[in-house]
VOTORFI-28502 format. One record per residue: chain; x, y, z of N, C-alpha, C, O in turn. Coordinates in steps of 0.02 Angstrom, whole numbers, plus 50000, padded with zeros to 5 digits. Example, Ala and Ser with C-alpha at 12.3 -4.5 7.8 and 13.67 -1.06 7.14 Angstrom:
<rec><ch>A</ch><n_xx>50660</n_xx><n_yy>49716</n_yy><n_zz>50390</n_zz><ca_xx>50615</ca_xx><ca_yy>49775</ca_yy><ca_zz>50390</ca_zz><c_xx>50660</c_xx><c_yy>49835</c_yy><c_zz>50390</c_zz><o_xx>50712</o_xx><o_yy>49834</o_yy><o_zz>50423</o_zz></rec>
<rec><ch>A</ch><n_xx>50642</n_xx><n_yy>49888</n_yy><n_zz>50354</n_zz><ca_xx>50684</ca_xx><ca_yy>49947</ca_yy><ca_zz>50357</ca_zz><c_xx>50645</c_xx><c_yy>50002</c_yy><c_zz>50394</c_zz><o_xx>50670</o_xx><o_yy>50057</o_yy><o_zz>50402</o_zz></rec>
//
This chain:
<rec><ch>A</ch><n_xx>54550</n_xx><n_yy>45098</n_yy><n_zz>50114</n_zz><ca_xx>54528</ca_xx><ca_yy>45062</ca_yy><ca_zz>50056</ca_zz><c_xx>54472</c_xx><c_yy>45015</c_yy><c_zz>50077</c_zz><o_xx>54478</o_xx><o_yy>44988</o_yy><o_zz>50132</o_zz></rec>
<rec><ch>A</ch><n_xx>54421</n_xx><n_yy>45001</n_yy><n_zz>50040</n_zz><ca_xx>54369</ca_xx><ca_yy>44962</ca_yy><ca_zz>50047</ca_zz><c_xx>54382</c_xx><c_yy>44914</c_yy><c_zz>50010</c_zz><o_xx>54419</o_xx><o_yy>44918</o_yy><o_zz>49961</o_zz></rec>
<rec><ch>A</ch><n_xx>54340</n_xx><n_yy>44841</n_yy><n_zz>50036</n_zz><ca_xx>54327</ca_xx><ca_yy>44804</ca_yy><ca_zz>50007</ca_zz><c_xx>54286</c_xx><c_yy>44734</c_yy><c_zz>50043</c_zz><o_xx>54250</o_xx><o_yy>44739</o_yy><o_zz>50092</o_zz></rec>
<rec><ch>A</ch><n_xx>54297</n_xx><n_yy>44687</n_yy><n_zz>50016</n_zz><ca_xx>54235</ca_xx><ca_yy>44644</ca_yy><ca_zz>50028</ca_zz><c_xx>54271</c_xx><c_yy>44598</c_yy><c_zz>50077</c_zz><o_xx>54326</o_xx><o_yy>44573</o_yy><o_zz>50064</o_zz></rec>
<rec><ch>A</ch><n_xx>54232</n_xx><n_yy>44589</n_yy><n_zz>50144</n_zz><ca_xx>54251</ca_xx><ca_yy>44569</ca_yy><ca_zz>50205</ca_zz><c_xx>54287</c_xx><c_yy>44486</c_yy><c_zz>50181</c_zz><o_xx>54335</o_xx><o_yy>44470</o_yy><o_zz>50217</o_zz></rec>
<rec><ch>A</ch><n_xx>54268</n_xx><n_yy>44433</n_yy><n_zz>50120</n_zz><ca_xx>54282</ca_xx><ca_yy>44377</ca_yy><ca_zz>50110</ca_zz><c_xx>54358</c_xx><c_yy>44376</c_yy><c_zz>50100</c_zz><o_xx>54386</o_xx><o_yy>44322</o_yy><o_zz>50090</o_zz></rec>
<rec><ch>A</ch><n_xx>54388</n_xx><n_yy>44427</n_yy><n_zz>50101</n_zz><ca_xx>54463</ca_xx><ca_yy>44450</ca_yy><ca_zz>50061</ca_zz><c_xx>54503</c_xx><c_yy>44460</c_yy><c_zz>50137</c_zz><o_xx>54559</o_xx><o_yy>44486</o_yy><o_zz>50134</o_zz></rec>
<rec><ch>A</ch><n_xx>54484</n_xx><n_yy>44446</n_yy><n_zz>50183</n_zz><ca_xx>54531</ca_xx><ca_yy>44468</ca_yy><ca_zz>50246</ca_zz><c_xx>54552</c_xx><c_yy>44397</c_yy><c_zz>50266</c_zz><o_xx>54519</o_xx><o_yy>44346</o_yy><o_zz>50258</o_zz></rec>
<rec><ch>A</ch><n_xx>54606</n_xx><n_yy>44401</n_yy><n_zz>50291</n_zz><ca_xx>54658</ca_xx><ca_yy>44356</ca_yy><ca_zz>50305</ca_zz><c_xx>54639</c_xx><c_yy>44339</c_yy><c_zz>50381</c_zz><o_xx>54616</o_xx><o_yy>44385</o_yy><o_zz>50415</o_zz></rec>
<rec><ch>A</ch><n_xx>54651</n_xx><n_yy>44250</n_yy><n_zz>50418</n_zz><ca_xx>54627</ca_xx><ca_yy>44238</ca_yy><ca_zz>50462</ca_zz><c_xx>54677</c_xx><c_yy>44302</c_yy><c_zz>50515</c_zz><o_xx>54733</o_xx><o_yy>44323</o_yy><o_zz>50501</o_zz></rec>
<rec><ch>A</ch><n_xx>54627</n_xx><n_yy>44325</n_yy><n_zz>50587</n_zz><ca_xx>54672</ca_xx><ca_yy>44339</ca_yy><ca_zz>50630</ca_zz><c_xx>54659</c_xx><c_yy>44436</c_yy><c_zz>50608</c_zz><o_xx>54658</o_xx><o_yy>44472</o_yy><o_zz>50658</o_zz></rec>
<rec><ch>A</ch><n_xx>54654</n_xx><n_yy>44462</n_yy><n_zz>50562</n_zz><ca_xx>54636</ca_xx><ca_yy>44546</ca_yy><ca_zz>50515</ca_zz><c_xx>54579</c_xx><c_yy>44560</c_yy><c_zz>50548</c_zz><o_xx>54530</o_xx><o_yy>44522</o_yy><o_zz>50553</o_zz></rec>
<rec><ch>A</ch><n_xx>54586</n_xx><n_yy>44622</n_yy><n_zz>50573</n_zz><ca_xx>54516</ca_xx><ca_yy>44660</ca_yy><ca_zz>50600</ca_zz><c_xx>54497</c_xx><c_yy>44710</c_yy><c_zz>50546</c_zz><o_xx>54534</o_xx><o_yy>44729</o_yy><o_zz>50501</o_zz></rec>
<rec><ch>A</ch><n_xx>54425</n_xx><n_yy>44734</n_yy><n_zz>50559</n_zz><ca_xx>54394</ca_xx><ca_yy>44769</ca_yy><ca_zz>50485</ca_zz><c_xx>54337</c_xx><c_yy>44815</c_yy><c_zz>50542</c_zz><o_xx>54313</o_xx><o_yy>44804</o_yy><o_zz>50597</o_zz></rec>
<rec><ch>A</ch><n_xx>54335</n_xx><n_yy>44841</n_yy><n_zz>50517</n_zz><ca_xx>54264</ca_xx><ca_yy>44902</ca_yy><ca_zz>50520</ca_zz><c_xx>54219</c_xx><c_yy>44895</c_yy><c_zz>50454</c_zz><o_xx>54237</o_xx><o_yy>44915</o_yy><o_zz>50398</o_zz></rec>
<rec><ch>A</ch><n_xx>54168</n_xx><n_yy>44869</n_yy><n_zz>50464</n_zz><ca_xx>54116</ca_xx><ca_yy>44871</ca_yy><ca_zz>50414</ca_zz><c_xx>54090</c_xx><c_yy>44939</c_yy><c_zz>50393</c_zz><o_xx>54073</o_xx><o_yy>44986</o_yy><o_zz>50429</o_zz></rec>
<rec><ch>A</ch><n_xx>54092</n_xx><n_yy>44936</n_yy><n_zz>50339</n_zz><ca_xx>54070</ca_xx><ca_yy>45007</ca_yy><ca_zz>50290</ca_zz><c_xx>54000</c_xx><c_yy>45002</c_yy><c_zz>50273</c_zz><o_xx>53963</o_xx><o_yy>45052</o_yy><o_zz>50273</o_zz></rec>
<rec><ch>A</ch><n_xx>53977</n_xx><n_yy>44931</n_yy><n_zz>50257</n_zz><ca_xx>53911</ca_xx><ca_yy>44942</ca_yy><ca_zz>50218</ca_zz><c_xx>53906</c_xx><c_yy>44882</c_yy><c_zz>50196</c_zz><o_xx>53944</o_xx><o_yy>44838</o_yy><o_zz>50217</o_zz></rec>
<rec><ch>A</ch><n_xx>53840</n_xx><n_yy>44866</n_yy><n_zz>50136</n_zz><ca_xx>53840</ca_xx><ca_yy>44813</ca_yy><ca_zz>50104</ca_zz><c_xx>53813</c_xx><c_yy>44809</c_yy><c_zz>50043</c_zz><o_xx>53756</o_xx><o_yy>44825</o_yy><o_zz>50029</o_zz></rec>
<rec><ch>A</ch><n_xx>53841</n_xx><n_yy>44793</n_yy><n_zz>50018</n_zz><ca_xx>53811</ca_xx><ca_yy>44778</ca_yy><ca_zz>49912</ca_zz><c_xx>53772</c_xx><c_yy>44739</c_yy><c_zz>49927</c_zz><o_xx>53781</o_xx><o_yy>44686</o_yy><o_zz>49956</o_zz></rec>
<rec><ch>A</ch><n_xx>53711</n_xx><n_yy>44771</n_yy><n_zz>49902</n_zz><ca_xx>53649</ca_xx><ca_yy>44711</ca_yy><ca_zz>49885</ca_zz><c_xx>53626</c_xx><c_yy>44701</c_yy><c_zz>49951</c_zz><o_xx>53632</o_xx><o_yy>44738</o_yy><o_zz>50000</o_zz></rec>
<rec><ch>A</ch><n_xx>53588</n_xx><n_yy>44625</n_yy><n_zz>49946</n_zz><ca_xx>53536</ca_xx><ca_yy>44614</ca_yy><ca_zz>49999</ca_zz><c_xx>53558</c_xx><c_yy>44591</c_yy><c_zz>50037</c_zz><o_xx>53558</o_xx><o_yy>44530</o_yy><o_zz>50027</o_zz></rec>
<rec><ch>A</ch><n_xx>53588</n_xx><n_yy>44609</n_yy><n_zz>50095</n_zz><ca_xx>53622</ca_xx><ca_yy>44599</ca_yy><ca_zz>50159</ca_zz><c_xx>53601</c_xx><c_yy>44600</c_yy><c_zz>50218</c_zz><o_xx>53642</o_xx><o_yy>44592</o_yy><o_zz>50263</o_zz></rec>
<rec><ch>A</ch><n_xx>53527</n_xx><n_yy>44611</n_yy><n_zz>50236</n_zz><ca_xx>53471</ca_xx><ca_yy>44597</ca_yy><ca_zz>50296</ca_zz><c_xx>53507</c_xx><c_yy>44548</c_yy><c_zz>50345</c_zz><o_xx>53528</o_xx><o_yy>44562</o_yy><o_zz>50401</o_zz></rec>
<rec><ch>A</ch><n_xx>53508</n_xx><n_yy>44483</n_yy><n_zz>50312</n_zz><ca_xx>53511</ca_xx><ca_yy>44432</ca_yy><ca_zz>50376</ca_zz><c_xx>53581</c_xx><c_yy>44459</c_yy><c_zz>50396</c_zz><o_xx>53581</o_xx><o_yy>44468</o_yy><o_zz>50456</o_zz></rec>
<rec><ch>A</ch><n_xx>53628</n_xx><n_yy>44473</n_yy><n_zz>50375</n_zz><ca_xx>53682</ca_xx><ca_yy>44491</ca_yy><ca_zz>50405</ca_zz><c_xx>53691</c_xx><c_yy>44555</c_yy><c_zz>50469</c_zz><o_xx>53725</o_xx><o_yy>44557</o_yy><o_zz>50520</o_zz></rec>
<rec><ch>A</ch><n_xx>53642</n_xx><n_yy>44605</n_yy><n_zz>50437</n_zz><ca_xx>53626</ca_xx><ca_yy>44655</ca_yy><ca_zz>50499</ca_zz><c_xx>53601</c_xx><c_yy>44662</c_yy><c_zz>50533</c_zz><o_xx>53592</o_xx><o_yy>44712</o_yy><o_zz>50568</o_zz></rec>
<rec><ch>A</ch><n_xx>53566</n_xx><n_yy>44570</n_yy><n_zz>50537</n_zz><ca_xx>53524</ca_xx><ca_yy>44552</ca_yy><ca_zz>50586</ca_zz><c_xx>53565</c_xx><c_yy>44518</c_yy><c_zz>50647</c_zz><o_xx>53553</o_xx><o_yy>44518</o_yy><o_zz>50708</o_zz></rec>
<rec><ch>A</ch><n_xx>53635</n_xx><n_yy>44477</n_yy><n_zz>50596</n_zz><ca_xx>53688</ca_xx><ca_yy>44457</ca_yy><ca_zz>50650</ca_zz><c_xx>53727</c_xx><c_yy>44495</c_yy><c_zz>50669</c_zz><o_xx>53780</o_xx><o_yy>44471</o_yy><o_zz>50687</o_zz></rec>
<rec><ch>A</ch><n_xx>53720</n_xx><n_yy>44560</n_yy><n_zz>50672</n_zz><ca_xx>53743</ca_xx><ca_yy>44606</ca_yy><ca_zz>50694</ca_zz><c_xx>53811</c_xx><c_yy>44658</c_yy><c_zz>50666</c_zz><o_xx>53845</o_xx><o_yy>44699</o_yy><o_zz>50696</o_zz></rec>
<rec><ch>A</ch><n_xx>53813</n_xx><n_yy>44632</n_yy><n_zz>50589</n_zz><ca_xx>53870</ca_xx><ca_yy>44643</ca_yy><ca_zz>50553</ca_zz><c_xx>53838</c_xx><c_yy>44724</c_yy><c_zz>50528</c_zz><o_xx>53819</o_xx><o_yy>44716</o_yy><o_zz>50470</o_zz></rec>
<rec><ch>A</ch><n_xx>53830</n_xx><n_yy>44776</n_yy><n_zz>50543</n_zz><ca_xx>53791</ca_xx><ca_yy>44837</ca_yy><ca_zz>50524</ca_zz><c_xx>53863</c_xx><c_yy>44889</c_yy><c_zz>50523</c_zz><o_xx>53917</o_xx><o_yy>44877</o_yy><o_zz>50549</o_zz></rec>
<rec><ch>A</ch><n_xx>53844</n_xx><n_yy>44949</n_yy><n_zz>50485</n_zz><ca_xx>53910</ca_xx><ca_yy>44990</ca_yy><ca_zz>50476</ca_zz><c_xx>53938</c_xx><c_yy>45020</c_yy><c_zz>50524</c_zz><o_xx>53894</o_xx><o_yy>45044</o_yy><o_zz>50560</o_zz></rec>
<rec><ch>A</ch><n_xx>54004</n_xx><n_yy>45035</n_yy><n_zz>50549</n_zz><ca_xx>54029</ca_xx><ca_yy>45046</ca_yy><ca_zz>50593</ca_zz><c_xx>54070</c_xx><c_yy>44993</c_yy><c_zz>50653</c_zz><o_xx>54118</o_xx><o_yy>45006</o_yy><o_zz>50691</o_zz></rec>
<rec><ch>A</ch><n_xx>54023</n_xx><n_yy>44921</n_yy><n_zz>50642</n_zz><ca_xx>54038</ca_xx><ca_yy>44867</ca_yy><ca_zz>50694</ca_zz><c_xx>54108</c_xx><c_yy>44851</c_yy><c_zz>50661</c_zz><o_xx>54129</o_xx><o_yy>44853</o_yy><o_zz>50603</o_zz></rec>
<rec><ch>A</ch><n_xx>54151</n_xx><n_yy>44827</n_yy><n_zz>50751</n_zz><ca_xx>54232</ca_xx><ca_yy>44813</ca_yy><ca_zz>50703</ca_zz><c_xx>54221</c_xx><c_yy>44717</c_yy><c_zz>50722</c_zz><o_xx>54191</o_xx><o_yy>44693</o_yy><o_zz>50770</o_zz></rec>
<rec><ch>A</ch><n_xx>54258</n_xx><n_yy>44678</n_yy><n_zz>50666</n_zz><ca_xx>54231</ca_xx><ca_yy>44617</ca_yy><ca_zz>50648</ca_zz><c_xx>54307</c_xx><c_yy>44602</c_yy><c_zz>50659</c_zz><o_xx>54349</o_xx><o_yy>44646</o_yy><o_zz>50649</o_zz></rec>
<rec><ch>A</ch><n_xx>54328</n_xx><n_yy>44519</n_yy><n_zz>50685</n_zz><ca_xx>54406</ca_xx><ca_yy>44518</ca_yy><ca_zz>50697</ca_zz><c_xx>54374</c_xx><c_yy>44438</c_yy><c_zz>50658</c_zz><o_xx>54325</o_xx><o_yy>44406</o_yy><o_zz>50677</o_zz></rec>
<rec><ch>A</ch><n_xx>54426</n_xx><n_yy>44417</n_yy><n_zz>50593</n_zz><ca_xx>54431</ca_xx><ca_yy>44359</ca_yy><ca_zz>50561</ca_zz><c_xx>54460</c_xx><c_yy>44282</c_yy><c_zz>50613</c_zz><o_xx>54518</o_xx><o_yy>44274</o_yy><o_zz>50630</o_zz></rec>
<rec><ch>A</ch><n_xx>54403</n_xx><n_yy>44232</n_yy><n_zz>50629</n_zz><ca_xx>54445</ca_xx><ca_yy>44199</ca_yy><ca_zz>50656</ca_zz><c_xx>54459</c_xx><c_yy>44159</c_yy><c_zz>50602</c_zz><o_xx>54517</o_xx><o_yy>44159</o_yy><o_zz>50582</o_zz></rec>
<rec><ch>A</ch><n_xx>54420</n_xx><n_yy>44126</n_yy><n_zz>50575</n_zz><ca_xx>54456</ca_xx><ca_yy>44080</ca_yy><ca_zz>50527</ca_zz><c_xx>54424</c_xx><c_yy>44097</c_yy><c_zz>50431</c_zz><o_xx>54365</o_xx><o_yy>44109</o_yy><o_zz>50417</o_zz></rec>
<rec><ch>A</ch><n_xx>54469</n_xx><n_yy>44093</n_yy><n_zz>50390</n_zz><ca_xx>54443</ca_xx><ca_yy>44098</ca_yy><ca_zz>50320</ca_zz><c_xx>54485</c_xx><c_yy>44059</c_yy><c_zz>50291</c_zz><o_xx>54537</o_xx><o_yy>44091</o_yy><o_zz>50281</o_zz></rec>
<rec><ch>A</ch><n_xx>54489</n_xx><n_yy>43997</n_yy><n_zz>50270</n_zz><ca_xx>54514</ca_xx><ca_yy>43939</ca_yy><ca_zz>50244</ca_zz><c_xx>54513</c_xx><c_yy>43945</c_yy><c_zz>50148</c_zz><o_xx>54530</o_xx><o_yy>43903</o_yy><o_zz>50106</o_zz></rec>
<rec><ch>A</ch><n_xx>54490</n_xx><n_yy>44005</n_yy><n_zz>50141</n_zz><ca_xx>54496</ca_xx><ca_yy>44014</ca_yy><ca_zz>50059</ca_zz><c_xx>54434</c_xx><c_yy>43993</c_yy><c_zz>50019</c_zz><o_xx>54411</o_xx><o_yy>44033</o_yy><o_zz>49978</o_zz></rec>
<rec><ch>A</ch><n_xx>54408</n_xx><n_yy>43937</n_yy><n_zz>50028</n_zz><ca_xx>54334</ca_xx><ca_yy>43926</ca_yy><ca_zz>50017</ca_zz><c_xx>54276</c_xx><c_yy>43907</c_yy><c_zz>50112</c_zz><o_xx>54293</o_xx><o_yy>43903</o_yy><o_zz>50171</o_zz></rec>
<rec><ch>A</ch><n_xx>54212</n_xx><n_yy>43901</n_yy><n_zz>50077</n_zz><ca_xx>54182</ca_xx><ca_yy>43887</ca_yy><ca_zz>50121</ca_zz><c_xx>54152</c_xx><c_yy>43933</c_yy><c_zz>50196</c_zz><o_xx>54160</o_xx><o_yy>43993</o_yy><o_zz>50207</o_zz></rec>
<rec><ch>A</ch><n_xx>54136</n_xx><n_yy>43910</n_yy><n_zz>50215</n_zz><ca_xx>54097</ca_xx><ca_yy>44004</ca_yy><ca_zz>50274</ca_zz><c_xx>54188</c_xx><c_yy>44025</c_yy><c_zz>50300</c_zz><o_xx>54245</o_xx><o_yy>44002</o_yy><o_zz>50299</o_zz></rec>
<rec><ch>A</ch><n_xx>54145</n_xx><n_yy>44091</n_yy><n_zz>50324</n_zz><ca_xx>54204</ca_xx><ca_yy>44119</ca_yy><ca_zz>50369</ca_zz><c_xx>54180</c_xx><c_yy>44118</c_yy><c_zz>50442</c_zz><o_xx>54120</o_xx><o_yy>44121</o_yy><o_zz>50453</o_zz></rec>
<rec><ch>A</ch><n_xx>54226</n_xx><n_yy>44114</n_yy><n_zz>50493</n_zz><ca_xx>54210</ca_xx><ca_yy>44104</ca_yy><ca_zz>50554</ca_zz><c_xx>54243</c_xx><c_yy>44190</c_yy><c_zz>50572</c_zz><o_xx>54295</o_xx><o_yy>44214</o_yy><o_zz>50550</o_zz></rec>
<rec><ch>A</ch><n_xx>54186</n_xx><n_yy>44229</n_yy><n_zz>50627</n_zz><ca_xx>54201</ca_xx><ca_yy>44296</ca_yy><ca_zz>50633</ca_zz><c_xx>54185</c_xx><c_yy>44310</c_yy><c_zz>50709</c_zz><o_xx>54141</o_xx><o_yy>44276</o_yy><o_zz>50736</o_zz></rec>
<rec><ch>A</ch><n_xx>54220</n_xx><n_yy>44361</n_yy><n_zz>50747</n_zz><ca_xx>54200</ca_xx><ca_yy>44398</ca_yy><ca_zz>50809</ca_zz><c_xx>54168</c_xx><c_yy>44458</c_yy><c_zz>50797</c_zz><o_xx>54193</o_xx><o_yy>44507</o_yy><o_zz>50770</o_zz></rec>
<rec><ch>A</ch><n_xx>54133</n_xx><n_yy>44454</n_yy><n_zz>50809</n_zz><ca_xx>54067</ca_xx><ca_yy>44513</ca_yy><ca_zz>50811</ca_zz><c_xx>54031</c_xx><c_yy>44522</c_yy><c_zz>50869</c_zz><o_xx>53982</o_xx><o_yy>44489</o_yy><o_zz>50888</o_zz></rec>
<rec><ch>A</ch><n_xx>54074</n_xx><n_yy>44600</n_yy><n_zz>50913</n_zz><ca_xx>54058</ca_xx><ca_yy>44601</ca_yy><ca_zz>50980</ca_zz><c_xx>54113</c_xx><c_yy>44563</c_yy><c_zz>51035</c_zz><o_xx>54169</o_xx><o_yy>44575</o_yy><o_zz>51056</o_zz></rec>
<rec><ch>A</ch><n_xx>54068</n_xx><n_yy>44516</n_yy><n_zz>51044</n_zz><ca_xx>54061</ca_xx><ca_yy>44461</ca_yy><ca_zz>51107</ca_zz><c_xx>54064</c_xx><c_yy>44384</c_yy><c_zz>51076</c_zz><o_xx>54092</o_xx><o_yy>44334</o_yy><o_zz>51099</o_zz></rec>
<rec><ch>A</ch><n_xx>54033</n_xx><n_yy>44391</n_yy><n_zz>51028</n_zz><ca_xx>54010</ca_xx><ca_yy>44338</ca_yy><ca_zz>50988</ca_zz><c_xx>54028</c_xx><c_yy>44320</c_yy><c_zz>50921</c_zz><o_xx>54040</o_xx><o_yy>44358</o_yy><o_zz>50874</o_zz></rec>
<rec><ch>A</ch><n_xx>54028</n_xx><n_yy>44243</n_yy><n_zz>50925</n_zz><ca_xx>54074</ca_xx><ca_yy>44225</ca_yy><ca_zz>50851</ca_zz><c_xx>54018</c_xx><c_yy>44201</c_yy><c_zz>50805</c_zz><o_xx>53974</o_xx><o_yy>44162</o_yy><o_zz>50824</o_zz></rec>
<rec><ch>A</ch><n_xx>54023</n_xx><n_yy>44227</n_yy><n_zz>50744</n_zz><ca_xx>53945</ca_xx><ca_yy>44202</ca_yy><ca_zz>50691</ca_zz><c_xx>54007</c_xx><c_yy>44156</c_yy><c_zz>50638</c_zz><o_xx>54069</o_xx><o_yy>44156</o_yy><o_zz>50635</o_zz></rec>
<rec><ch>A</ch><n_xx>53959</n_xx><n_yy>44125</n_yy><n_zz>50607</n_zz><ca_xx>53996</ca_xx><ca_yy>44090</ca_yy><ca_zz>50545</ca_zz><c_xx>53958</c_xx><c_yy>44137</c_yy><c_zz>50489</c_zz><o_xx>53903</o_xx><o_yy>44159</o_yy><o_zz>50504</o_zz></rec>
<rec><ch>A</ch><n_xx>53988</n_xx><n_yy>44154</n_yy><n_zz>50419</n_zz><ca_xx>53941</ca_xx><ca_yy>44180</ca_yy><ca_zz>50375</ca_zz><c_xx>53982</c_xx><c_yy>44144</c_yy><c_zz>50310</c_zz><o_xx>54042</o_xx><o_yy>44135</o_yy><o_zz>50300</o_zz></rec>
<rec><ch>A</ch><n_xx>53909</n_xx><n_yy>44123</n_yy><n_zz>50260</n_zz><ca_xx>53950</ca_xx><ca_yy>44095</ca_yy><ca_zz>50198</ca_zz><c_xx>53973</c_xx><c_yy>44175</c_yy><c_zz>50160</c_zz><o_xx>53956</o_xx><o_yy>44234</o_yy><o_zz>50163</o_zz></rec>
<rec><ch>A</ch><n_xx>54033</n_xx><n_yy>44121</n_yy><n_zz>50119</n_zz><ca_xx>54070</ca_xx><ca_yy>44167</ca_yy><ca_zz>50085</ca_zz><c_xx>54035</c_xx><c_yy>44205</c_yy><c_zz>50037</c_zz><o_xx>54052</o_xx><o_yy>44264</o_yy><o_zz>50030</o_zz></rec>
<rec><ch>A</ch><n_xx>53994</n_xx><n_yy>44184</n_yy><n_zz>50005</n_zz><ca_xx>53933</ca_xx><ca_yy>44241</ca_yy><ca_zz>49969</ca_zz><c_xx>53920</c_xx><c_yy>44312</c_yy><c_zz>50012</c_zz><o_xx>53931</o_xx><o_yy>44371</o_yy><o_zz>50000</o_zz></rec>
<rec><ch>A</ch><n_xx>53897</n_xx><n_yy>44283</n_yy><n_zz>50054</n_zz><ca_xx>53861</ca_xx><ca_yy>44337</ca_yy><ca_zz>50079</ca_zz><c_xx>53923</c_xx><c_yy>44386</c_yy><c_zz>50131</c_zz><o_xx>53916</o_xx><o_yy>44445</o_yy><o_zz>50147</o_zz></rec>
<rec><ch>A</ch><n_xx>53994</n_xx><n_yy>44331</n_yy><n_zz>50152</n_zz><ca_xx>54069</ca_xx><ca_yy>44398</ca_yy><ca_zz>50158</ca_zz><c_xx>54085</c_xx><c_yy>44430</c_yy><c_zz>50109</c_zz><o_xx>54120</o_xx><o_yy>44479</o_yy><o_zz>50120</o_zz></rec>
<rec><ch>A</ch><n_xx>54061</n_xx><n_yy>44410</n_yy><n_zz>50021</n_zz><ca_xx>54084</ca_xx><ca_yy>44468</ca_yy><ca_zz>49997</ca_zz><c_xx>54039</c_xx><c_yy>44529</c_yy><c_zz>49973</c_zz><o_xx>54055</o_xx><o_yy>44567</o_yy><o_zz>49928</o_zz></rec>
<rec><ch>A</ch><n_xx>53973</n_xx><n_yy>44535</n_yy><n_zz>50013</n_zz><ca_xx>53939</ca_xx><ca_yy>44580</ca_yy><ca_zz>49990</ca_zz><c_xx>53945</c_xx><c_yy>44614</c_yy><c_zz>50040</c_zz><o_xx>53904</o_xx><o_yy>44660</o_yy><o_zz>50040</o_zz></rec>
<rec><ch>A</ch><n_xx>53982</n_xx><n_yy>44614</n_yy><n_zz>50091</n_zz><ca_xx>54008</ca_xx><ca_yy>44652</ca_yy><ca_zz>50157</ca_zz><c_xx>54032</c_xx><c_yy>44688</c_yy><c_zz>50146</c_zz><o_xx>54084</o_xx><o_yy>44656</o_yy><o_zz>50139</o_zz></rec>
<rec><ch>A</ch><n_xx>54052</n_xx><n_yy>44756</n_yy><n_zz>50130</n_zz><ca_xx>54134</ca_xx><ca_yy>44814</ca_yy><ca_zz>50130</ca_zz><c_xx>54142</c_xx><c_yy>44828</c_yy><c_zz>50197</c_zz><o_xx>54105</o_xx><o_yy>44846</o_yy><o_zz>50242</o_zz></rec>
<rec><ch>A</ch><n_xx>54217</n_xx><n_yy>44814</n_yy><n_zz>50189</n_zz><ca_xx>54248</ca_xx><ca_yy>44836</ca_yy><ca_zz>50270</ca_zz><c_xx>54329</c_xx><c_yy>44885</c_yy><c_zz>50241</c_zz><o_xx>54370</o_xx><o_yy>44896</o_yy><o_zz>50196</o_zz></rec>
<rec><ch>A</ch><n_xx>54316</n_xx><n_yy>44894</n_yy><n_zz>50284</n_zz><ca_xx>54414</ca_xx><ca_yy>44957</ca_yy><ca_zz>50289</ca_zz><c_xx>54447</c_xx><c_yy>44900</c_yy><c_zz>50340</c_zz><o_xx>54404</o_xx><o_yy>44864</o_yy><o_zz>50365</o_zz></rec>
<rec><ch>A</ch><n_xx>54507</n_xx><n_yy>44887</n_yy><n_zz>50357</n_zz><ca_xx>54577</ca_xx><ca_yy>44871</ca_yy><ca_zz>50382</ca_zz><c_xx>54565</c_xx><c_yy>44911</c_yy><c_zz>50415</c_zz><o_xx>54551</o_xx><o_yy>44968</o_yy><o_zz>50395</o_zz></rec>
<rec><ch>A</ch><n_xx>54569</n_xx><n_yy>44890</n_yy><n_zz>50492</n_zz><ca_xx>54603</ca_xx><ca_yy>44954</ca_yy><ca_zz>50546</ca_zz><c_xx>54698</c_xx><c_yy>44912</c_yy><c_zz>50575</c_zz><o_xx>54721</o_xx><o_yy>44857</o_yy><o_zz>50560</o_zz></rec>
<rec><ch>A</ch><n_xx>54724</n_xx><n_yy>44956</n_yy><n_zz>50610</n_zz><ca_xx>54772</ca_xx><ca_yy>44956</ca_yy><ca_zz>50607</ca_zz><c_xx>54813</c_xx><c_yy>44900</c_yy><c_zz>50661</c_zz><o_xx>54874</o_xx><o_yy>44897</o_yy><o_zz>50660</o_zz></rec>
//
């Protein structure tokens, strides 16, 4: 099931699918389809804090829900 990366619970890993709309700067931080993304923190409002790779990005919540990711297991 897909859906928009802002919807994952702190600690949930995802595989990015793609992105609705204009999502550049994000595939510039390296969030591109296929990359698996592990939630460190999402407090319900306000950015999300994410592992991507090696490396932790912050992204506002706008722009986590134009993210689609799948749940891996």
């Amino acid at each position: 099931m897909v859906f928009p990366l802002g919807l994952l619970a702190e600690g949930e890993t995802a595989v990015v699918v793609g992105t609705a709309g204009e999502a550049q700067r994000a595939q510039d931080m390296g969030l591109r389809a296929g990359k698996q993304v592990k939630v460190l923190s999402n407090a319900g409002r306000g950015p999300l804090l994410l592992k991507v790779n090696n490396s932790r990005i912050a992204i506002s919540r706008i722009a986590a829900m134009k993210i689609l990711v799948r749940r891996t297991a």
